[in-house]
N, C-alpha and C positions, 0 to 999 in steps of 0.2 A: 304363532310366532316362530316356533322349530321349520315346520312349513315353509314358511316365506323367506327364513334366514340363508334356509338350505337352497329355494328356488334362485335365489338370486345371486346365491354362489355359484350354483351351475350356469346360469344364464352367462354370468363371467367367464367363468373357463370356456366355454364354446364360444364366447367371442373372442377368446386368444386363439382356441384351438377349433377354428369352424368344421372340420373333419370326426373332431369328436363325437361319438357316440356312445355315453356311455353304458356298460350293460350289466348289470342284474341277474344273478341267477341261480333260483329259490327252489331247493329239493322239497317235498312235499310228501311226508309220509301216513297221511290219513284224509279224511274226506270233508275238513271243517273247511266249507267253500265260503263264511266270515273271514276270516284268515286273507285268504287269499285273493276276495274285492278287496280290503283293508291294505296290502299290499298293492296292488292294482291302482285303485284311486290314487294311494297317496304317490306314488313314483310318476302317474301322470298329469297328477299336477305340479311334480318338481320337475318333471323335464326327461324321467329315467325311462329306461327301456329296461323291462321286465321279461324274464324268461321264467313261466312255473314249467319246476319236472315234477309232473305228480307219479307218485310211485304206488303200488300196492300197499294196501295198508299190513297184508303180511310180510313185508319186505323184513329181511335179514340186514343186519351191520353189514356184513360183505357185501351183499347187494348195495347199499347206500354206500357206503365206500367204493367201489368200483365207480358210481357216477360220481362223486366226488373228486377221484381222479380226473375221470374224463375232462371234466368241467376244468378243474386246474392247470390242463395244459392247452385249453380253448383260449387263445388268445384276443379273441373277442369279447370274454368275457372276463369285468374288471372285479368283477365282487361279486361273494358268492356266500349263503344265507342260509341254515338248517328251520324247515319246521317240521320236529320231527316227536314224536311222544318221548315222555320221560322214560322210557324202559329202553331206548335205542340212542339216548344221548350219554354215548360210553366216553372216553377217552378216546377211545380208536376213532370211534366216528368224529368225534371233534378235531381231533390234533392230524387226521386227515386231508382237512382244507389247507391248502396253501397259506401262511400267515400274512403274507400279502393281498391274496384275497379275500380273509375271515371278516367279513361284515358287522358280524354277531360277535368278534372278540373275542371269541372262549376257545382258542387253542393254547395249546402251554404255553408258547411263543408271547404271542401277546400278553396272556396272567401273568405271566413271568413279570414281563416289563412294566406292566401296570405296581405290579404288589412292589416292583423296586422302585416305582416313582418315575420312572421314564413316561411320564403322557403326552411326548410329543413322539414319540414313536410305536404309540398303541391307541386303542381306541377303545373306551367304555362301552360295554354288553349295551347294548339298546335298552334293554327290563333294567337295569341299575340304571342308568339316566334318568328313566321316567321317573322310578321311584326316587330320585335324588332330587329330583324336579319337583313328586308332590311333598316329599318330607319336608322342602325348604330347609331353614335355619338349624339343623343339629348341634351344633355345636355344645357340648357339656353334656348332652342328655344320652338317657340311655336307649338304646335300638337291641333290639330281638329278632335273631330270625330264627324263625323256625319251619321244619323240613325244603327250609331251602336247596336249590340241586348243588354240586361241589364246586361246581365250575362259574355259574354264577354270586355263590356265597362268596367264594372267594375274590370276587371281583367287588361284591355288594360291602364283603367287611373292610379290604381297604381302603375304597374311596371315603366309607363311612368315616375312619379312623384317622382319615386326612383331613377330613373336613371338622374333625373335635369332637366324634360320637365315641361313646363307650358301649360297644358292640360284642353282644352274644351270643353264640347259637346254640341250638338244640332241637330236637326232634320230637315230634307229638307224645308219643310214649316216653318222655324222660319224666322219670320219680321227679326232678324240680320244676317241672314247668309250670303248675302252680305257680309255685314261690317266683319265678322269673317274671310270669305274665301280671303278676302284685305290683313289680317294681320298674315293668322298660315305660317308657313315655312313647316309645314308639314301637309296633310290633309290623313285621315283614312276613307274609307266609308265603309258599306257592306249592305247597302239594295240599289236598282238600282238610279241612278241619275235620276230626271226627264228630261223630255227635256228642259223644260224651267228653266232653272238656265245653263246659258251660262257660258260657259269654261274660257270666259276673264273675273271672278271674283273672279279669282285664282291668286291668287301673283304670277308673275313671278318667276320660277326658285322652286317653292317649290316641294317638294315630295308629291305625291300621289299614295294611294293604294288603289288598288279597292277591296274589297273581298265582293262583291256584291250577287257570285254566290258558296257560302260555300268555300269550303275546296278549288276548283281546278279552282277560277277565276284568273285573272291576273292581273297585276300590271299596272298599265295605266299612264300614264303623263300630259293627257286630251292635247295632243297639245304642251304645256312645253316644251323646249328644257334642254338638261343638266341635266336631271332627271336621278340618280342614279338608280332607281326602273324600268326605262324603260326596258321592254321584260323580267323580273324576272319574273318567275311563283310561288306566293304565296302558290297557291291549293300544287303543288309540295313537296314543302318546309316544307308546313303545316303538311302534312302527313307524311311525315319524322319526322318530330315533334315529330308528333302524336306516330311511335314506338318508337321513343327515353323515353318517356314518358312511353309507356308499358314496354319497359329495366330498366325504373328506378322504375317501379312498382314493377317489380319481383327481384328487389334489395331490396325495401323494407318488399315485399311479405317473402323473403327468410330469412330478418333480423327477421319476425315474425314468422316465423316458430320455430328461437332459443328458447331456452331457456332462459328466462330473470328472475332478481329477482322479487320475488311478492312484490307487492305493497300494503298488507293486512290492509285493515281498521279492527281493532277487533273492537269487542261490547264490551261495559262497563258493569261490573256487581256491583250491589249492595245488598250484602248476608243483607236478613234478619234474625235477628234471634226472635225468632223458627225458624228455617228450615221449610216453607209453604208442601204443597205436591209435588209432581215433576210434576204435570200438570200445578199447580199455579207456582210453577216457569219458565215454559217452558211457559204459555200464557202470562204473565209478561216481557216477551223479544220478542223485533220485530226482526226476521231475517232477514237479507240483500235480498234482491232479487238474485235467483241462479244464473242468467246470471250476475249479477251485485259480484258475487262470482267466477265464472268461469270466469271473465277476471281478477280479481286477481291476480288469482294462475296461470294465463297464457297462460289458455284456449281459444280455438279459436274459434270464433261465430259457422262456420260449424261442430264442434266436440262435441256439446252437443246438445241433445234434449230435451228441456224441458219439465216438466209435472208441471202443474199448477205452482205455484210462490213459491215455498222452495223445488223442487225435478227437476233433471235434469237426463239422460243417458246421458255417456260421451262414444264418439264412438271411437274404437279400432285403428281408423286410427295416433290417436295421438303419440301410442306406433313406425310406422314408421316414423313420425314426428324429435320424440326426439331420435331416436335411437342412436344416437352418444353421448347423453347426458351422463355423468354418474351418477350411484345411488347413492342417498341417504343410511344413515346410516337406519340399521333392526330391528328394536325391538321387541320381543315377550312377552306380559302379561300370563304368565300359574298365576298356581296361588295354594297354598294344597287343601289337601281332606278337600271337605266345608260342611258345616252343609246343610239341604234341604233349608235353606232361600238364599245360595248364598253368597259368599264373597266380588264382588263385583269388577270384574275382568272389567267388560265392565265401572264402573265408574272411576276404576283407570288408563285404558286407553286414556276415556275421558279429565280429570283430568291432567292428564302428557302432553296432544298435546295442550292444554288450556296452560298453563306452559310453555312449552318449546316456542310457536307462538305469545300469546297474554303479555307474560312477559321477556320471555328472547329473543325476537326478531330471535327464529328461525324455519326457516322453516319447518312445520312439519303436516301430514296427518293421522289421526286414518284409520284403514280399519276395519268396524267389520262386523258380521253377520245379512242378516234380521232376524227376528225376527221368531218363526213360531207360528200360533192361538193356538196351542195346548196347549202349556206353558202360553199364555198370558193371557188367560180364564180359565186355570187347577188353578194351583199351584204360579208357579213365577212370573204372573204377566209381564208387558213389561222391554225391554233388549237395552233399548237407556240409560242407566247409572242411576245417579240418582243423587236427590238434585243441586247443583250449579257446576256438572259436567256431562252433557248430551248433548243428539242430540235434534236439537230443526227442526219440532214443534215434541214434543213425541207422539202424539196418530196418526201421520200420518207414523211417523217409525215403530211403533207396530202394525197399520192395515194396511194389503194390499202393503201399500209402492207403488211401479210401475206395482206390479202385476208378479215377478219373480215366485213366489210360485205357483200361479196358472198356467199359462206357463209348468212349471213342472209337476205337478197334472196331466194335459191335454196329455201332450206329453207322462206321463207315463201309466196313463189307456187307451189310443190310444193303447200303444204296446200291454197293456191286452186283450182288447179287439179283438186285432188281433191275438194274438194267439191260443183264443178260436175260435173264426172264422174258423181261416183257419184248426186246427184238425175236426170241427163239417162239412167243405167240403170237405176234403181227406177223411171223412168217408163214405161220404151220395153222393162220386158220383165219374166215371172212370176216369181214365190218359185222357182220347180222353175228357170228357164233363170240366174237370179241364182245360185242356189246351186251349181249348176254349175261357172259360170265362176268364182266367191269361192273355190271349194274342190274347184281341176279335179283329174283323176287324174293321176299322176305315177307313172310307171316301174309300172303297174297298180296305184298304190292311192290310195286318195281320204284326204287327207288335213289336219287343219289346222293352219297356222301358228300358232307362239308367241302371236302378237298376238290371234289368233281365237281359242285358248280361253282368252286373260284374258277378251274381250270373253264369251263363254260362261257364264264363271264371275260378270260381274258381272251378267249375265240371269237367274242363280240354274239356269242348267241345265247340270251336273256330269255331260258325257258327252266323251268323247274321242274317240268313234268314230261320222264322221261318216256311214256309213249307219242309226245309231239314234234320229238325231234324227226326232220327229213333225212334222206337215206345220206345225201351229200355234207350234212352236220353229223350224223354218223362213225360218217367216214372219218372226219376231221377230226373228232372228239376223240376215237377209239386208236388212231394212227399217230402217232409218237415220229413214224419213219427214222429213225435212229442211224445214222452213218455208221458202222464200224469202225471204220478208219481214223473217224474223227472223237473215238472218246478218252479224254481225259482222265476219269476218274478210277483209280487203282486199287486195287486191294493193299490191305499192308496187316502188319505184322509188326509189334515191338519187340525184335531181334535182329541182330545184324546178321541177315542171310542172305549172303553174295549170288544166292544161287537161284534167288528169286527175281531179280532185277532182270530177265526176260523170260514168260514162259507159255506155255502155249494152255488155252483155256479148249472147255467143249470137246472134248476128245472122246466121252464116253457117245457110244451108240445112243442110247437117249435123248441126245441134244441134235440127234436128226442132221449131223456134217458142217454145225457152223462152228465150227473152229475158228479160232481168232486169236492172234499175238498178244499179251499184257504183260504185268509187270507187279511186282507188288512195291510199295514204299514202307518206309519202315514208321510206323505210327503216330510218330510226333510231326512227320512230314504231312499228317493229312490236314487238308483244308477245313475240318471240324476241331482240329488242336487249333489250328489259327484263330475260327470264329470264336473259340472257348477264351481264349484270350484277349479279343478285342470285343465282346459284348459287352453292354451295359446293362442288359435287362433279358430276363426269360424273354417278354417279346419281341426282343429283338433280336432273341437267339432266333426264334421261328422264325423269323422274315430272311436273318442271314441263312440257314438251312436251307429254308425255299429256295433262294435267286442262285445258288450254289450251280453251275454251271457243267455239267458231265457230260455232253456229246454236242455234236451238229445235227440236224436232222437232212436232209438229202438235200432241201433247198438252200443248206447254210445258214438255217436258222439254229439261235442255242437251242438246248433242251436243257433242263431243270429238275431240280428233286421234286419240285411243285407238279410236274409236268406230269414224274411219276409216281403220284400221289403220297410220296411216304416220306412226308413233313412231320406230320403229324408224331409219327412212331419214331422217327430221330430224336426228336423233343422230349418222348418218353424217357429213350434211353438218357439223355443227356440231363434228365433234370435235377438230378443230383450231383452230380458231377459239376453243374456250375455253381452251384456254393464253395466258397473258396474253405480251405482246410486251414487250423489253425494247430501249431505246434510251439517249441520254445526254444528257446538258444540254450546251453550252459548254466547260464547266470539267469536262468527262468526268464528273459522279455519275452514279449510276445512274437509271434514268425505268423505269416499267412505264405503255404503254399499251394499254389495253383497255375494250371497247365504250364506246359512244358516244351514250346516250339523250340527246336534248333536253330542257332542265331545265321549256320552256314547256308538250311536250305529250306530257312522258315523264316517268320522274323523277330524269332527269341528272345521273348520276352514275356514277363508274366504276366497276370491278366490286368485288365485294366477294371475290374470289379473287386480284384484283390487291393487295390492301389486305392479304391475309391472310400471303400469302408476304411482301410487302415487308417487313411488324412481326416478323416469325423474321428478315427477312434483316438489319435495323438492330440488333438485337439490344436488349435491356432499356435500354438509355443514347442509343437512336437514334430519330430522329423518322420516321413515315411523312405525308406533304402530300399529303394528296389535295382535290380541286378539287369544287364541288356550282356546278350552272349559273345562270347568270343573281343575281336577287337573293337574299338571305335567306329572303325568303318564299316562294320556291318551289323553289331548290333546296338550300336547307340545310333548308329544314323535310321537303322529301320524303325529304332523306340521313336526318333523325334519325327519323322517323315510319315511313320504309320501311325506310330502307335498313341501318340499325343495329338494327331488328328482327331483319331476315334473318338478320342476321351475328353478331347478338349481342357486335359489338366497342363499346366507350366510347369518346365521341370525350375528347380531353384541353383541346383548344384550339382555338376558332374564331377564324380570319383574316379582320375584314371589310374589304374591299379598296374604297377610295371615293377620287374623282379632284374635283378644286376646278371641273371643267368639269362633270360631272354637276351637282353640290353646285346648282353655276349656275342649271341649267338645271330643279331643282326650285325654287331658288329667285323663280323668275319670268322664266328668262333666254329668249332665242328658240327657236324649234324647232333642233333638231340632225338635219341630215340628212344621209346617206351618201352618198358623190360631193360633196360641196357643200362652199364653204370656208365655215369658222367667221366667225361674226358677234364684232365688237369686244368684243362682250360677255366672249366667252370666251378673247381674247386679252391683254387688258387689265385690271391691276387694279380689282376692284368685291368690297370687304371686303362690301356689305352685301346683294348677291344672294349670298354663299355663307354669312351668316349665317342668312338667310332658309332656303337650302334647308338649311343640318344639321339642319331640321328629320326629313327624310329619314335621315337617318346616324342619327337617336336615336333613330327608330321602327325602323330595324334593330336595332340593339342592345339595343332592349327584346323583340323577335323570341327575337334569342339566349338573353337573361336567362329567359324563359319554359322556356328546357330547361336552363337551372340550370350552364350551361357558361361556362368565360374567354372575357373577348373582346377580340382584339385588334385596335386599326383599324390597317390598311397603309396609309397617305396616297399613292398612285400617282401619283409629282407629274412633272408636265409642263413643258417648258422655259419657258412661258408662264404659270408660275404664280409669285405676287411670296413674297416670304419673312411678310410679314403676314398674305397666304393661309394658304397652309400652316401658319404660328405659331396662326391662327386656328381653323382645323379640328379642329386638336392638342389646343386647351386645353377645345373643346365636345364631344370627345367623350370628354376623362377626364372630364369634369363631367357627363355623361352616363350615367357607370356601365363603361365599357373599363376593363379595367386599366390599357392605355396604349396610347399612340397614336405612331406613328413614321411621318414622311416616309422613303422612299425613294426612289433612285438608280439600282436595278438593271436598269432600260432603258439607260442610256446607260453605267453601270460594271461591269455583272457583279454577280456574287458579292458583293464589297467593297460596293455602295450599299445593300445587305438587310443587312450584317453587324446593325445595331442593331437590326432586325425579328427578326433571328434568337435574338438577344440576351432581347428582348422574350416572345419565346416560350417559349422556356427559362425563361424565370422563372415564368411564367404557368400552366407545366405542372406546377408544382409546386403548385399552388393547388387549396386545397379543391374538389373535384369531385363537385357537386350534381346531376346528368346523370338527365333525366327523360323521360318521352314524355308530349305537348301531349295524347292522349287514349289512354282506354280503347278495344280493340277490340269487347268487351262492348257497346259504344252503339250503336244502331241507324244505320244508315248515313245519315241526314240530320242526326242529332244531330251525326254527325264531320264533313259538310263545315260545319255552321252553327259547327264551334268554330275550323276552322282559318277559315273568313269572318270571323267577329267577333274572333278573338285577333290572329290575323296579321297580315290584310289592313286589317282595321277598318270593318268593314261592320256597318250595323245589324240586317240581318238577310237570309238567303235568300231565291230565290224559284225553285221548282222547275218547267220545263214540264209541262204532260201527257205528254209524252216522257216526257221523264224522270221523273216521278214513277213510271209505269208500269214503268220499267226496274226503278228503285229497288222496286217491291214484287215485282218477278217475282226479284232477284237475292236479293233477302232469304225468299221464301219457297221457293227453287232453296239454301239454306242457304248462301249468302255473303255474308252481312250483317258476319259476324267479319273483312272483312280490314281494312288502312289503307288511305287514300285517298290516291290519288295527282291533284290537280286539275289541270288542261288549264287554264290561264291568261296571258294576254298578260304578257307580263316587262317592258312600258314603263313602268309604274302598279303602283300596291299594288291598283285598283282594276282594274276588266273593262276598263274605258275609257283605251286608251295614253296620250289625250291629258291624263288628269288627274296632275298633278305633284305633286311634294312629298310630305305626308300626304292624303288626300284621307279624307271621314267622313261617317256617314251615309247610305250609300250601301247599294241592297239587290243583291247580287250576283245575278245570272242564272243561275242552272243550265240549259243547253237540251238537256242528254242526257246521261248517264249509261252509262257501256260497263262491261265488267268485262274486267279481265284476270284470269283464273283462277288461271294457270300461274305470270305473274310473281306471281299473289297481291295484288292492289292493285282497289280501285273505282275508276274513273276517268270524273270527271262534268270537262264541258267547259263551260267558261263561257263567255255570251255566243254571240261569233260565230266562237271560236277554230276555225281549221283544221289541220284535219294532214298537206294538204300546203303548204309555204310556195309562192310563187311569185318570177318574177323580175323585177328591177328593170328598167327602163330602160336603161340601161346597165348589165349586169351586169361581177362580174371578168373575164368572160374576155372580153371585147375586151382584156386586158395580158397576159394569159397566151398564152405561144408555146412552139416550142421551136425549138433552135438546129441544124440536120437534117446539120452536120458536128460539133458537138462533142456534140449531144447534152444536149444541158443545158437544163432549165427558166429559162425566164423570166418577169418577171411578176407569182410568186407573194407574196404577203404575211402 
């Protein structure tokens, strides 16, 4: 009957869950191969899959606990079983097992919840079931155990005592056991009866079970006649049990895979005012511990990898987990053309998930960008928000983080390095000494690697065995013929060093006189930040990787990372680094950050894997706030033209985030420069330089209206800014076409100054959702940048280099005319020229070169005189950044 109850409950769950497999698995510390058919049969007649670890029978507690472990973080495996001798079933070894995966019940965890009466969140020892099975009816009557083990007894006397028994225990050598065995009606043993304690000391007629011999002893009567238990086999029964027990694990197992609501403890803030620095506020608040954050929000122990105590990687498997779940509501922060200090896009983000999580009780996830050194030591300083709206701890978000940056760095000067490589051995030696070394012998046979016969097979020559190839397939295989002239792909560097952006490679004697011009980019600029960002999946990292495009060959064909076989080892590097990082706001919400493209000359924005987990983790009623760089026109239009391509998600609601000093400073106000204190202008009320500039704020929001989405302006208001200001702003950009427009607070209040932002957006998501893309890919690649020139930015028309026009006809008839364009454009201006304010018109944009990213999938034409590496100021941040060489602590940072 246990049998059949249990087969037919699993046969269920696998027809909800056809994926299912569920798995078993049984440590085995002795050589009773009873046991372990008895296991074996019964799991494959319910449906289980069984794992036996047999171990030595002189294994040590350590020893079994080390596999215990093991096994606890095997996500394969849903339940997990002790058969181990009485002498090795300690505490240690019990309370070992994961209480999620204890089978057998007998960790603290579960005793605990048993002896407190929780039985829907524990699960009765498999040996107490049987024997509760053959005892029947208890109730009133007296039960005895004796030399019961601690961990079972204590399981066996509470259910007993539930169900109406008056239960006693004691051990073979107790002075009363006598006088006990006179009086129980029912007696329990499971360590061996001595010989001497004679069977006529047993009340007539009671019950006796023997589970002397674990799981598969029998039930004995000592003699007794009328013994119900007589010829029952317990061990049988037990182990029956025992799957029942794993059926009802992977019932529970499966309830925890759901989606459930969070349970979010926030953190309390308390704004001081003055506004401290954002380090002193960020060190001033203790973070929750990340795993004690990632069960929260509903994270599952195996799906996060911790890095020290405030950073975790959350692993991709979660995305099949919830896949049935549905998303979350989408929010995008753009933001207008901002002064060089920034308006402040990553704090109103912050700000609003504060808001919406820690005040209006809903569910809600920032996704934003690491950070990169170049900006955080140049010019802007760190990009975790700011004031009583940020990532905390901030100088751990601003350096290093998990280490994605460099991951990149690595996997991308690897592909440099190989390329010069391999043109400096196609020069300096023959097809026959090339092929040699490409495909030496190994333990006496010549063979070739995975990567060498895709390369093979896309030559059109279908051989595996490389003594058949002809000299002419050789030739082809082994010659790359690599243009110099024509390669694209750069070294770089996360620093802003001016003095790398041209330099001359191969100059040592060694490299045999091929000297050649390059250049380095500065890291977040490289076309593996980009694929980091728009993948969906490890496999599709590898395929974007591969097609990733880095020279011509002499005929004017591409070459390929594929080409030069080192896919493979990019994927390495990278394969940690695409798990997205999980950290916290202030007020403990959850933050996912991950990669970090520049919005100017990348298309900045964060990943689309980060995006994807966070809309399953907020659930159908929760909001995901992700950040697009710089203005409207260049990184919300790159988000909806690329990056919602890739992903295929809807945004629900764009955030334009605008400050009455910007407004200013389109409106005709003085230069704004970095280091330098603000001129009266922008200290002081002037209603009629910030009516001048919404000029600005309305050619954003007609940007937004173009993709047929809500739009909401965030007013970022500064202690400087008068209440006519801000009243002012408010009423030109609902008259504008916003749904509406709100000042906030959340620099200097937390949470609480976004509440009405948060408010604002919630309503807005409920709004007809007219969500378009700005062009067809169908159009020839100058038709796309002349629509995103003339619609966007408001130019009257292009004008393409011989450069690039030449690029432009080689990428189009190389067949990558079909992607979007991703434009390389200065963020100070709608135009190429930082210095033009406001709306600027009329103007015919520059195109001076044209690149392609292949892999991320994007055209990327450069306007003007944009570079891709920046450089550093004058005084950069780090003359303020130090560190403290006894306590160890950042200073500095901003």
């Amino acid at each position: 009957k246990v049998t059949e109850n249990a087969k037919n409950s699993l046969a269920s769950l696998k027809r909800e869950n056809p994926r299912l497999e569920p798995t078993l698995a049984i440590i085995q510390a002795h050589n009773d191969q009873l046991i372990q058919e008895a296991n074996k049969n019964f799991a494959k007649e319910i449906g289980l899959r069984v794992i036996h670890i047999r171990l030595p029978e002189g294994s040590t507690k350590d020893e079994i606990v080390s596999e215990i472990l093991r096994l606890n973080e095997d996500p394969n495996v849903q339940g997990l079983a002790l058969d181990l001798p009485e002498s090795l079933c300690s505490s240690k070894v019990l309370n070992a097992v994961k209480p999620e995966k204890d089978v057998d019940g007998l960790s603290s965890v579960n005793l605990g919840r048993l002896v407190h009466g929780d039985v829907y969140d524990c699960l009765v020892p498999p040996t107490v079931c049987a024997v509760m099975e053959l005892l029947g009816d208890i109730g009133g009557k007296k039960v005895l155990l004796v030399g019961v083990r601690e961990a079972e007894g204590a399981a066996l006397q509470s259910v007993l005592q539930r169900e109406g028994a008056a239960v006693l225990s004691c051990h073979w050598r107790a002075p009363q056991l006598q006088s006990e065995l006179s009086h129980a009606d029912a007696v329990v043993f499971s360590s061996t009866k001595p010989d001497d304690v004679p069977v006529s000391w047993v009340k007539p007629g009671a019950t006796i079970i023997n589970c002397a011999h674990g799981l598969l002893s029998v039930a004995d009567n000592c003699g007794q006649q009328n013994n119900p238990a007589a010829g029952t086999t317990v061990g049988s029964l037990a182990v029956a049990m025992r799957m029942q027990n794993m059926v009802k694990n992977m019932e529970r197992w499966i309830q925890s895979q759901q989606y459930r609501k969070w349970d979010l403890q926030c953190l309390k803030l308390q704004p001081l005012s003055p506004v401290p620095s954002d380090i002193e506020i960020s060190r001033a608040q203790s973070p929750k511990a990340v795993d004690v954050l990632a069960k929260e929000i509903g994270l599952l122990t195996d799906e996060i990898e911790i890095y020290g105590q405030t950073k975790a990687k959350v692993r991709l498997s979660l995305l099949e987990r919830l896949k049935d779940q549905p998303d979350g509501k989408y929010v995008l922060v753009a933001g207008i053309t901002p002064t060089p200090l920034g308006e402040g896009k990553s704090t109103v983000t912050i700000g609003l998930v504060q808001a919406l999580t820690a005040h209006l009780n809903i569910n809600s996830f920032a996704c934003l960008r690491q950070p990169s050194q170049g900006p955080t030591f140049g010019v802007k300083g760190g990009a975790a928000g700011g004031g009583y709206a940020q990532v905390i701890p901030m100088e751990e978000f601003n350096l290093h983080l998990t280490g994605d940056i460099h991951a990149i760095t690595a996997a991308n000067n690897l592909l440099a390095a190989a390329i010069d490589a391999r043109i400096l051995h196609e020069n300096t030696q023959s097809d026959k000494s090339l092929y040699k070394r490409l495909v030496p012998v190994v333990n006496g046979v010549r063979g070739f690697s995975a990567i060498q016969l895709a390369r093979l097979r896309r030559l059109g020559i279908n051989k595996t065995d490389p003594e058949t190839l002809t000299e002419e397939e050789i030739s082809r295989f082994v010659r790359l013929d690599i243009d110099p002239s024509t390669i694209t792909w750069q070294r770089v560097v996360d620093t802003n060093d001016r003095f790398l952006r041209k330099i001359t490679v191969g100059q040592a004697n060694t490299e045999k006189g091929f000297v050649r011009q390059a250049q380095f980019d500065i890291a977040v600029a490289s076309e593996i930040m980009a694929i980091l960002a728009l993948t969906t999946s490890l496999q599709d990292m590898k395929e974007r990787l591969g097609k990733m495009v880095v020279a011509n060959d002499q005929k004017g064909e591409p070459v390929t990372a594929e080409d030069l076989g080192v896919t493979g080892a990019l994927a390495v590097l990278m394969k940690d680094a695409i798990k997205p990082t999980l950290m916290q706001t202030l007020e403990g919400t959850p933050v996912f950050v991950h990669a970090g493209p520049f919005a100017n000359i990348a298309h900045g924005n964060s990943s689309v894997l980060a995006d994807k987990i966070a809309l399953k983790l907020v659930g159908e009623k929760g909001f995901v706030v992700t950040e697009a760089g710089f203005g409207a026109d260049i990184g919300m239009e790159k988000f909806f033209n690329i990056k919602c391509r890739a992903s295929g998600l809807v945004p629900s609601v764009v955030v334009l985030v605008a400050t009455v000093r910007a407004l200013k400073m389109h409106g005709g106000g003085p230069n704004v420069t970095a280091g330098a204190p603000l001129k009266k202008e922008y200290t002081e009320e002037n209603l009629q330089l910030v009516a001048d500039g919404c000029c600005n704020l309305q050619k954003q929001i007609q940007i937004t209206q173009l993709f047929g989405v809500p739009v909401v302006v965030a007013l970022n208001v500064f202690k400087t800014d008068s209440p006519a200001e801000v009243d002012l702003v408010c009423k030109i950009a609902k008259e504008s076409g916003a749904f509406d427009a709100v000042p906030c607070n959340h620099w200097s209040a937390g949470g609480r100054g976004a509440v009405k932002l948060a408010q604002a957006v919630e309503k807005a998501s409920s709004q007809k959702n007219t969500f378009k893309y700005l062009y067809s890919l169908e159009l020839p690649i100058v038709e796309k940048i002349r629509i995103i020139a003339q619609k966007v930015y408001g130019a009257q028309d292009i004008e393409l280099s011989p450069v690039a026009q030449s690029q432009v006809d080689r990428y189009s008839r190389q067949g990558f005319g079909n992607l979007p364009i991703c434009m390389a454009k200065t963020h100070l201006s709608l135009s190429h020229q930082p210095e033009r304010k406001g709306v600027p018109t009329g103007f015919i944009l520059p195109i001076s070169d044209v690149r392609a990213s292949i892999g991320a999938g994007f055209i990327y034409p450069l306007v003007g005189t944009m570079s891709t590496m920046p450089g550093l100021p004058t005084r950069p941040c780090f003359y303020d950044i130090d560190l403290d060489p006894i306590t160890e602590q950042v200073k500095g940072l901003f």
